[in-house]
LUMMAR-143871 format. One record per residue: z, x, y of N, C-alpha, C in turn. Coordinates in steps of 0.02 Angstrom, whole numbers, plus 50000, padded with zeros to 5 digits. Layout:
<rs>
ZXYZXYZXY/...
</rs>
This chain:
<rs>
605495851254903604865847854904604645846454832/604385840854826604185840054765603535838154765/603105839954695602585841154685602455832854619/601965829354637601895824854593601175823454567/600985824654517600235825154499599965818754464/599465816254482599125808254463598695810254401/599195806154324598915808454265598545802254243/597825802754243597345796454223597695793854163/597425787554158597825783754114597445788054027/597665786753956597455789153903596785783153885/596245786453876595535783753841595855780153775/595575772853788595595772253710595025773753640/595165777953601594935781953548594545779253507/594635772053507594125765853485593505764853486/593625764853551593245760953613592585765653628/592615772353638592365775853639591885778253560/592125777553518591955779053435591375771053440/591705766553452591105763153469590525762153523/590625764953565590135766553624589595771553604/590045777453577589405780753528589105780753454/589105774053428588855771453396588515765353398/588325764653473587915761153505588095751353488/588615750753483588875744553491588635740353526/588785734553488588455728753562588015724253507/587505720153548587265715253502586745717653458/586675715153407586185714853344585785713853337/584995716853363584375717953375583915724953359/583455723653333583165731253320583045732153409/582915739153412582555741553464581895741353508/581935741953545581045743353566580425746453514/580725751453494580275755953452580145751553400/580565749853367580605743253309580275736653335/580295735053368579745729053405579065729853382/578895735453428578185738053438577845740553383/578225743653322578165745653254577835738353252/578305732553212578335728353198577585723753239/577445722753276576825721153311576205723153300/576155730053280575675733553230575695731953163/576145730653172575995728453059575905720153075/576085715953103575855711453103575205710253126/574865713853177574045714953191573715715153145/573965721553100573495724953060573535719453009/573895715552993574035710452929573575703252958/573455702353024573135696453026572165699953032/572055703953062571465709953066571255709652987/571505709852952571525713352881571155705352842/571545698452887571785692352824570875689152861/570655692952914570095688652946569385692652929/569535698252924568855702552889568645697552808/567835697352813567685693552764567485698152709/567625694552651567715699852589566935704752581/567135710852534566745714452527566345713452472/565685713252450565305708952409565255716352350/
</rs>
């Protein structure tokens, strides 16, 4: 009788090194958005206050 064992194929080592370095397309994040949305507020808030005498 013979015994035959199903060996998954080998990961490529790449592929993975880029998966956890979050690969993929070229965009800041959410967090970076919403940063960014506050400094632009605060910069138009800032450009509409009338000067201080």
């Amino acid at each position: 009788m013979k015994i035959t064992l199903h060996v998954p194929r080998p990961r490529n080592p790449l592929a993975l090194a880029a998966r956890a370095r979050r690969a993929g397309a070229h965009r800041p994040g959410a967090g970076a958005m919403r940063q960014q949305g506050r400094r632009d507020l605060r910069r138009d808030l800032d450009r509409m206050k009338p000067p201080s005498p």
